[in-house]
N, CA, C and O of each residue as an XYZ file, in Angstrom:
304
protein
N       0.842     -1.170      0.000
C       0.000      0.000      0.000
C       0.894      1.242      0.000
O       1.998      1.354      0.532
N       0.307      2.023     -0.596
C       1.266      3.433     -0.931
C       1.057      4.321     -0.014
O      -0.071      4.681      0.322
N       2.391      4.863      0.594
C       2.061      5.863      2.007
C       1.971      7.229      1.809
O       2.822      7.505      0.963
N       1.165      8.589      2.274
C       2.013      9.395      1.947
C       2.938     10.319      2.701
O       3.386     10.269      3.846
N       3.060     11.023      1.891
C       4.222     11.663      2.230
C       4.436     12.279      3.907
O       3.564     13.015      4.368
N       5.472     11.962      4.614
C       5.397     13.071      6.305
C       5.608     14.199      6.031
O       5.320     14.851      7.034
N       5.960     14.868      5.224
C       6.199     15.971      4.986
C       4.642     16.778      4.630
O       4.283     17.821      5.175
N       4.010     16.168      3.802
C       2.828     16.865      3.453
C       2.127     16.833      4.510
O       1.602     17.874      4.903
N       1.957     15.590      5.226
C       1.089     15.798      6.692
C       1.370     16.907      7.630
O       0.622     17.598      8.321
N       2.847     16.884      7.439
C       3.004     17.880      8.545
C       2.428     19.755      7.957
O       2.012     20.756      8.540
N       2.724     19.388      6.580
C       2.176     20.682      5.897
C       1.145     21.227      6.139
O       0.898     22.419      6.317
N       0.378     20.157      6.155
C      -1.477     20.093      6.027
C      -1.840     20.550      7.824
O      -2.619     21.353      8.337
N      -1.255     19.984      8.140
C      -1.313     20.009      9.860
C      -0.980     21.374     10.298
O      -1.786     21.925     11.048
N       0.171     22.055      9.916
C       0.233     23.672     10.147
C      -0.950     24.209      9.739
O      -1.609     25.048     10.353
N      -1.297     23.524      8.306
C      -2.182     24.817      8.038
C      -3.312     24.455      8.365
O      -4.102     25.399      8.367
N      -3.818     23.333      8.693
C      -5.370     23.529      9.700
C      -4.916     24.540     11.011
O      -5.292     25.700     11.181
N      -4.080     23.818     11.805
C      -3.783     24.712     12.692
C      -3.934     25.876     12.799
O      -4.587     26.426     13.686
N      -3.196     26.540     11.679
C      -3.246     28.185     11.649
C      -4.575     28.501     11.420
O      -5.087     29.478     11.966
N      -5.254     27.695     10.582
C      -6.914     28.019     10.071
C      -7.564     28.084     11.690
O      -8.014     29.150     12.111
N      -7.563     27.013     12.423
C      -8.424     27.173     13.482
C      -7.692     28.074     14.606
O      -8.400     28.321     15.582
N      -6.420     28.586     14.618
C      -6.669     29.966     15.456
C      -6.823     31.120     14.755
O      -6.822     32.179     15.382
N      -6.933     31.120     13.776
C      -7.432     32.434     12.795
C      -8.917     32.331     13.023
O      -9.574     33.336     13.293
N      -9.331     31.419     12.945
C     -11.049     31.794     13.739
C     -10.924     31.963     14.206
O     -11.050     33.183     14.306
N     -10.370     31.149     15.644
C     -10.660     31.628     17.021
C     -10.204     33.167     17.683
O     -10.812     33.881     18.480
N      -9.138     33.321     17.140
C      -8.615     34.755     17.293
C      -8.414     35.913     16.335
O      -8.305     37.091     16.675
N      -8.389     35.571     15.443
C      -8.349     36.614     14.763
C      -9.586     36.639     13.096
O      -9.383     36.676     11.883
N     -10.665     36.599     13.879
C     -11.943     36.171     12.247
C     -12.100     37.262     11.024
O     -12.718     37.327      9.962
N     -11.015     38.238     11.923
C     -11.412     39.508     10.734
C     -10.165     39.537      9.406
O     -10.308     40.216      8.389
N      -9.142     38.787      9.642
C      -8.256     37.675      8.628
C      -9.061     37.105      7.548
O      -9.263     37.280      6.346
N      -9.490     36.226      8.657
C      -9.923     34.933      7.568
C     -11.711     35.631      7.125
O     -12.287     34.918      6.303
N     -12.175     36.344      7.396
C     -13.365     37.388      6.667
C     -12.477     38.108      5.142
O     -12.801     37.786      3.998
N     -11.657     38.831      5.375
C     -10.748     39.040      4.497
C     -10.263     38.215      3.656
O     -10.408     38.253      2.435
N      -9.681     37.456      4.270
C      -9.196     36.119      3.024
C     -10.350     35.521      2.302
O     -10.098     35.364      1.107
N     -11.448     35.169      2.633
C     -12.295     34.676      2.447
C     -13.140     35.724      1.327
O     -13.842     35.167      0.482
N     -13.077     36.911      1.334
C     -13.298     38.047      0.661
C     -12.367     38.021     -0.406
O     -12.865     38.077     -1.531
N     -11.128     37.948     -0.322
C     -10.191     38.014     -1.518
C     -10.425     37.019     -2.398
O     -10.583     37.352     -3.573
N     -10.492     35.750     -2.077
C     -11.014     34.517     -2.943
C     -12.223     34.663     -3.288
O     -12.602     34.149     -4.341
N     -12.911     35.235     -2.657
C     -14.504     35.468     -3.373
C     -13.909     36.243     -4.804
O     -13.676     35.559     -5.801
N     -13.645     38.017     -4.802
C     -13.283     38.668     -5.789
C     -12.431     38.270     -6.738
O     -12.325     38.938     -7.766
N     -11.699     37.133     -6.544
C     -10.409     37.013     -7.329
C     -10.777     36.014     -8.093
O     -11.025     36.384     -9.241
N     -11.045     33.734     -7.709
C     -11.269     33.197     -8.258
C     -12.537     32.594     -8.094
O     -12.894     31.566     -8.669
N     -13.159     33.206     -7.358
C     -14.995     32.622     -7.563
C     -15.975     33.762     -8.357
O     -17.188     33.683     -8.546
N     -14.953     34.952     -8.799
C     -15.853     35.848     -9.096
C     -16.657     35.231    -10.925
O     -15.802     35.084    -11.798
N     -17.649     35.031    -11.213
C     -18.283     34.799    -12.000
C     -17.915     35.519    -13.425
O     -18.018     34.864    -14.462
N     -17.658     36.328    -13.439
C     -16.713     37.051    -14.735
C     -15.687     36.328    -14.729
O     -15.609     35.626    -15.738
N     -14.513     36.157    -13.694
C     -13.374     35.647    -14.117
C     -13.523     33.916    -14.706
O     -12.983     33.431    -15.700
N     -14.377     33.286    -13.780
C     -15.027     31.804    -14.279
C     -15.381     32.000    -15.611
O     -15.138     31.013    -16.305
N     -15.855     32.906    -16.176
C     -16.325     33.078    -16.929
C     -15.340     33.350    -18.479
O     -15.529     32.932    -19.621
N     -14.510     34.026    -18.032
C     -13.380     34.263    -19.036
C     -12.228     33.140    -18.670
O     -11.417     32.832    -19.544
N     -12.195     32.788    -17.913
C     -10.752     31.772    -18.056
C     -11.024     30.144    -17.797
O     -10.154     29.416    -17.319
N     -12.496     29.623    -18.222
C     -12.995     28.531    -17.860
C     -12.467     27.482    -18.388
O     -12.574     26.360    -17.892
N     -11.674     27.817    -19.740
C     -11.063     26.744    -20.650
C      -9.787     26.315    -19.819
O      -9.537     25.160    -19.474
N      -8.841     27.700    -19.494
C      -7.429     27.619    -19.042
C      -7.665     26.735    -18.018
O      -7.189     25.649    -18.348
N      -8.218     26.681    -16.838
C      -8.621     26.601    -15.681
C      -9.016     24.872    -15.708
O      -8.793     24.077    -14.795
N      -9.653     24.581    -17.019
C     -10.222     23.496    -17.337
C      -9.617     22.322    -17.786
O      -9.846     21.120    -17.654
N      -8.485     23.247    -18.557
C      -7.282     21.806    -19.158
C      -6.433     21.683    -18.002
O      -6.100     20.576    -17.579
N      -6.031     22.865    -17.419
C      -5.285     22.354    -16.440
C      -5.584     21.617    -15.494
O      -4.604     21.139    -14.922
N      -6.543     21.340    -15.109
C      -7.413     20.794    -14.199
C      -7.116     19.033    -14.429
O      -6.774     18.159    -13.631
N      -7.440     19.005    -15.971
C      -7.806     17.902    -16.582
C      -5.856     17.176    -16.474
O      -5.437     16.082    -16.096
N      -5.137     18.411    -17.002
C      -4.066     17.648    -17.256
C      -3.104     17.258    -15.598
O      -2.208     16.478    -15.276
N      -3.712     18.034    -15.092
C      -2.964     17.639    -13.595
C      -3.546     16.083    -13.080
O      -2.879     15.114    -12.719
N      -5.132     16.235    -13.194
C      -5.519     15.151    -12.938
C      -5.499     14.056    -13.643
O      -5.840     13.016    -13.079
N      -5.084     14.025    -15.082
C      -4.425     12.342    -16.081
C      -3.227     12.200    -15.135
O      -3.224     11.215    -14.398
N      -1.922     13.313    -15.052
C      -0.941     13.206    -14.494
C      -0.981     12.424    -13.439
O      -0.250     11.436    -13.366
N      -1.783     12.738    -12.544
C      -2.081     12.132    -11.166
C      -2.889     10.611    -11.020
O      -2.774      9.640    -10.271
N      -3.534     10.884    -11.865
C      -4.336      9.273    -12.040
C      -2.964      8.333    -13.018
O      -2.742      7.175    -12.664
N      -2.288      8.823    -13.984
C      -1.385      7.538    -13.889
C      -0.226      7.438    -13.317
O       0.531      6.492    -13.535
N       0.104      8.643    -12.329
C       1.114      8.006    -11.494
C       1.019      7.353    -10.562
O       1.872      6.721     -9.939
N      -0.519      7.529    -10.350
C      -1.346      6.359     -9.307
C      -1.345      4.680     -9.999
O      -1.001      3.747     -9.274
N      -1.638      4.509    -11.019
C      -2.076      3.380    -12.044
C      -0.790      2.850    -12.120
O      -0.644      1.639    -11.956
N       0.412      3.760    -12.402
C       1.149      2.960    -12.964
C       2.485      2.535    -11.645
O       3.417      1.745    -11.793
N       2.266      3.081    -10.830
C       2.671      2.756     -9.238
C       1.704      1.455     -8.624
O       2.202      0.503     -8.023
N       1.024      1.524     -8.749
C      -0.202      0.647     -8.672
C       0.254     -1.072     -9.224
O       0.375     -2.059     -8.499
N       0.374     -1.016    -10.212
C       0.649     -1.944    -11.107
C       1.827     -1.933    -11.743
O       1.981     -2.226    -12.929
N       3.041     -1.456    -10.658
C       4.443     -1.475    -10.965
C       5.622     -1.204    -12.660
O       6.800     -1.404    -12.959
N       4.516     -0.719    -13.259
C       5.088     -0.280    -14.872
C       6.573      0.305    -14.205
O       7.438      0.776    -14.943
């Protein structure tokens, strides 16, 4: 079975961390942040104009990722 990485756990683990004392202490951050990602990549114009770019890349990260899974998988 394939493990992953300690390094990313520990990555992932800071950054919940930081997420849950940025609520707890400081919400007018993460109101802000949460505001910037609204205007920037959920805003409906920009979806709107860059849906293709946004779309292959999407696609090509995820073939990438599905056969380095497949072919780890089944030792190629």
């Amino acid at each position: 079975m394939t493990e992953i990485n300690p390094y990313l756990k520990i990555f992932f683990g800071l950054v919940f961390i930081l997420l849950g004392l940025g609520y707890i202490y400081k919400p007018e951050i993460i109101v802000r942040i949460n505001r910037i990602i609204k205007e920037t990549f959920l805003n409906d114009s920009y979806v709107a104009l860059h849906r293709k770019n946004w779309g292959f890349l999407l696609l090509l990260v995820g073939g990438v990722l599905i056969y380095m899974g497949v072919s780890r998988g089944l030792g190629w």
